[in-house]
Backbone as CSV, one residue per row, in Angstrom:
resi,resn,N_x,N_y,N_z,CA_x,CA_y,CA_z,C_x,C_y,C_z
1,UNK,-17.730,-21.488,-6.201,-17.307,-20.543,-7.195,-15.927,-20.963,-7.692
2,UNK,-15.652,-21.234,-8.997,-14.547,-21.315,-9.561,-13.325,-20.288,-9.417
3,UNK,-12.395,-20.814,-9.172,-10.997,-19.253,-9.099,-10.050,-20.159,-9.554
4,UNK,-8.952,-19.170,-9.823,-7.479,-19.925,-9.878,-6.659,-19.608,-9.222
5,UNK,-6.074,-20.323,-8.554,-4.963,-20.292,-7.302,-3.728,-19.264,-7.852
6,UNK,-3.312,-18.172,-7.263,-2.491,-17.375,-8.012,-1.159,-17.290,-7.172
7,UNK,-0.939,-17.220,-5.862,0.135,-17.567,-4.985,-0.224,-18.047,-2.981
8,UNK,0.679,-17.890,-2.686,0.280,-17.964,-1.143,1.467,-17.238,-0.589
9,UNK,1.433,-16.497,0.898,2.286,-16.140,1.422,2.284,-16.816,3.067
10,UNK,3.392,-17.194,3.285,3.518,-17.767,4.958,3.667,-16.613,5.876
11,UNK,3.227,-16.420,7.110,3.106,-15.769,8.077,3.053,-16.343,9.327
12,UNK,4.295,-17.044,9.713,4.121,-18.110,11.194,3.623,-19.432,10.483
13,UNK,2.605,-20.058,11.055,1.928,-21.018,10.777,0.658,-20.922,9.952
14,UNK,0.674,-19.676,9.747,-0.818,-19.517,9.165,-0.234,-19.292,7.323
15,UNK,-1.105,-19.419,6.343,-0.881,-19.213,5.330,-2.021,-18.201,4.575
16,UNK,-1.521,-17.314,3.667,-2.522,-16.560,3.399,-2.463,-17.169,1.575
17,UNK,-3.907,-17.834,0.684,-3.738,-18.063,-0.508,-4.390,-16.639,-1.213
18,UNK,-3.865,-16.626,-2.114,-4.612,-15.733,-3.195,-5.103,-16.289,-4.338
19,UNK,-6.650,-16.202,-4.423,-6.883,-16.634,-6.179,-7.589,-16.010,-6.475
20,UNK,-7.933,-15.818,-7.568,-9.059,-14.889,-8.499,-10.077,-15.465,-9.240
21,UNK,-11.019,-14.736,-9.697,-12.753,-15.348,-10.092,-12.010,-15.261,-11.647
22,UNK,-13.001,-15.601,-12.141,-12.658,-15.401,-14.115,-13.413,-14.160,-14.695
23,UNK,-14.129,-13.017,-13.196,-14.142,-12.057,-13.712,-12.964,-10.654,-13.222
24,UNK,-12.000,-11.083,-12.546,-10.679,-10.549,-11.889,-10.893,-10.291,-10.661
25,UNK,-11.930,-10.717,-9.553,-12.419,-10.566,-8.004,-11.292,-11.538,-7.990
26,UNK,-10.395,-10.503,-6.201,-9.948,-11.330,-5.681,-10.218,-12.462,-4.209
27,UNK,-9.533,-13.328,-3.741,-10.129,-13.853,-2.597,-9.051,-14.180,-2.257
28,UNK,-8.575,-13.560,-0.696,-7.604,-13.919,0.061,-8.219,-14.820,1.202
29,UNK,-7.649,-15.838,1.357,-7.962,-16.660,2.118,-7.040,-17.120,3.152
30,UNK,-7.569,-16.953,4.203,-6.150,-17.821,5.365,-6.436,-19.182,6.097
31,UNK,-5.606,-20.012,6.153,-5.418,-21.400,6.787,-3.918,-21.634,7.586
32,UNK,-3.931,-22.601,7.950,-2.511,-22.765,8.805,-2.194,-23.715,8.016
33,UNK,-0.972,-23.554,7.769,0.216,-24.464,7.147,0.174,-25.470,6.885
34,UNK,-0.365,-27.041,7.983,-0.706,-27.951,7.993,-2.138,-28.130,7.095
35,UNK,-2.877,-27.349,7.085,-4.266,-27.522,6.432,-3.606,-27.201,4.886
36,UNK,-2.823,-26.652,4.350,-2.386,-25.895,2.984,-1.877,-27.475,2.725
37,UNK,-1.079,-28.043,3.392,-0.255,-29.156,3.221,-0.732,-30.448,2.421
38,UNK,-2.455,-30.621,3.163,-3.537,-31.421,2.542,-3.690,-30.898,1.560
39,UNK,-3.661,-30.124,0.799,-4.572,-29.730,-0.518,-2.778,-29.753,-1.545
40,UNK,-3.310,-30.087,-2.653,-2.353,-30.009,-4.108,-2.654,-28.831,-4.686
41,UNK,-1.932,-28.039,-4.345,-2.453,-26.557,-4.642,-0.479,-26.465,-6.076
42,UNK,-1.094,-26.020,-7.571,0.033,-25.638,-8.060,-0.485,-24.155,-8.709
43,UNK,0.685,-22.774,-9.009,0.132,-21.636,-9.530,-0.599,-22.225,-10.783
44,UNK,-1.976,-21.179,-10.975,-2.642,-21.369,-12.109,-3.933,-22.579,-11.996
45,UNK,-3.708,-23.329,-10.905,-4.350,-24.762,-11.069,-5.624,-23.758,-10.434
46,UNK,-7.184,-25.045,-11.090,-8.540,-24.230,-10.751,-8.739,-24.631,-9.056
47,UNK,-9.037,-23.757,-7.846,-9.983,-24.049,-6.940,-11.294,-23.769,-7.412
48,UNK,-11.918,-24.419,-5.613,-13.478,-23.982,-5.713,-13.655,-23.541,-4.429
49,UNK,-14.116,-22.315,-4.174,-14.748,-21.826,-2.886,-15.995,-21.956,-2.753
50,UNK,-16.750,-21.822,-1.581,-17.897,-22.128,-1.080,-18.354,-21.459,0.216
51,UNK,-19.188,-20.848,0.532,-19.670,-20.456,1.708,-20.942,-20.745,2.111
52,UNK,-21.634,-20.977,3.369,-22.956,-20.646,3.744,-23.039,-18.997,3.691
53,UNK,-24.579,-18.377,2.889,-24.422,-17.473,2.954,-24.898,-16.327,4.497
54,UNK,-25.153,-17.370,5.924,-25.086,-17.103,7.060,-23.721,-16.991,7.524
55,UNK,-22.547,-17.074,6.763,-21.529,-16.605,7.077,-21.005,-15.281,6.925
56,UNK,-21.426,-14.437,6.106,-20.762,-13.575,5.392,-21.435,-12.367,5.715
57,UNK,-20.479,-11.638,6.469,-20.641,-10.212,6.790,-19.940,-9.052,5.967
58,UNK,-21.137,-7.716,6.149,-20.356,-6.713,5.221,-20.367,-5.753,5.931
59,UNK,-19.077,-5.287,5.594,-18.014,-3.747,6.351,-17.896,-3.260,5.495
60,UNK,-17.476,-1.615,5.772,-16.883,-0.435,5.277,-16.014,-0.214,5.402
61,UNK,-15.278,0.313,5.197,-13.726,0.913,5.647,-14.501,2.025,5.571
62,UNK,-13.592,2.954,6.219,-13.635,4.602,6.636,-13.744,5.717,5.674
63,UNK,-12.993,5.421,4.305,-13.390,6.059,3.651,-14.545,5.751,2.813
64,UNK,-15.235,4.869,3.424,-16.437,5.023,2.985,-16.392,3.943,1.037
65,UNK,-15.766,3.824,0.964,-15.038,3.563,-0.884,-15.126,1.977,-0.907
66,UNK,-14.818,1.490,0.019,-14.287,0.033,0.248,-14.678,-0.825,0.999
67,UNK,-15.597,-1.933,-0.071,-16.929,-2.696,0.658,-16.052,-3.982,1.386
68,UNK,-15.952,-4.596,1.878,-15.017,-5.984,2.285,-16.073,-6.547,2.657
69,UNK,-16.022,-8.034,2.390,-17.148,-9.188,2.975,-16.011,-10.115,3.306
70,UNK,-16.201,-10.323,4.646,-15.631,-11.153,5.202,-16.605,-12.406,5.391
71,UNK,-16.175,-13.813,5.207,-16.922,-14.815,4.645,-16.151,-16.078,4.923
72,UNK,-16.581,-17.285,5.401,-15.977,-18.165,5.928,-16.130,-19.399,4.531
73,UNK,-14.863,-19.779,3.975,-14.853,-20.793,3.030,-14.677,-22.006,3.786
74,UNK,-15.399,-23.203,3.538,-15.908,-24.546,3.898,-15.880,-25.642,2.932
75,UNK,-14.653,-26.100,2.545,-14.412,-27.277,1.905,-14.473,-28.644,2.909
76,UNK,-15.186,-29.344,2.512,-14.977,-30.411,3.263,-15.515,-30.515,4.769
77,UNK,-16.590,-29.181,5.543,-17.235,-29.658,5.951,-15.834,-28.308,7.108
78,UNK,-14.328,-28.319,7.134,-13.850,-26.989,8.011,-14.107,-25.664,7.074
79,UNK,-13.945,-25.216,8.475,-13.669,-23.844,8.105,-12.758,-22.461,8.211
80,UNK,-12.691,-21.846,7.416,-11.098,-20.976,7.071,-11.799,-19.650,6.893
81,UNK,-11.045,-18.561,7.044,-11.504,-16.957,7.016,-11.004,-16.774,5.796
82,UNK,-12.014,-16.414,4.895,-11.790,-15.780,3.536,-12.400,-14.132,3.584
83,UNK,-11.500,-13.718,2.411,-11.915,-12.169,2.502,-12.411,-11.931,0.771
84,UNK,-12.909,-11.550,0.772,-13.141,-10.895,-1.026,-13.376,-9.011,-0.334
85,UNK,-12.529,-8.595,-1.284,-12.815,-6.912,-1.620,-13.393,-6.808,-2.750
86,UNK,-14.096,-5.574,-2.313,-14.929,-4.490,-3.822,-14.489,-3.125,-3.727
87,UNK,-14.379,-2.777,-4.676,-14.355,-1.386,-4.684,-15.173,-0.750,-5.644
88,UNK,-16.090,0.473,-4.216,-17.526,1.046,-5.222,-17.110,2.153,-6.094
């Protein structure tokens, strides 16, 4: 799936990216520092995400409102914890 890389935030060693679909879905994604390091990531520039869809589980939150699929993105064969939210 096409997105565009919109920022990242550091947290220890781990990095959290943010990018968005070209219909405004977001996808937070986390990796560690060293893995961010390999990739040429600049704001605005296009990624591509990817999942098996035997990865991807779906939760609720409590109020019931807020679907989350938690979903493992796989470039290159690793793998990293990606999140996409919905809201019903």
């Amino acid at each position: 799936m096409e997105c565009r890389f919109i920022s990242e935030e550091f947290v220890g060693s781990i990095v959290t990216v943010l990018a968005e679909t070209p219909d405004g879905a977001d996808f937070r994604i986390q990796l560690q520092q060293r893995e961010l390091s390999e990739l040429d990531l600049t704001v605005g520039s296009t990624v591509y995400v990817r999942w098996d869809s035997h990865d991807a589980h779906l939760l609720r939150d409590t109020s019931n409102r807020k679907i989350v699929v938690i979903l493992l993105l796989s470039p290159d064969d690793n793998k990293f914890p990606l999140w996409r939210d919905w809201y019903a």
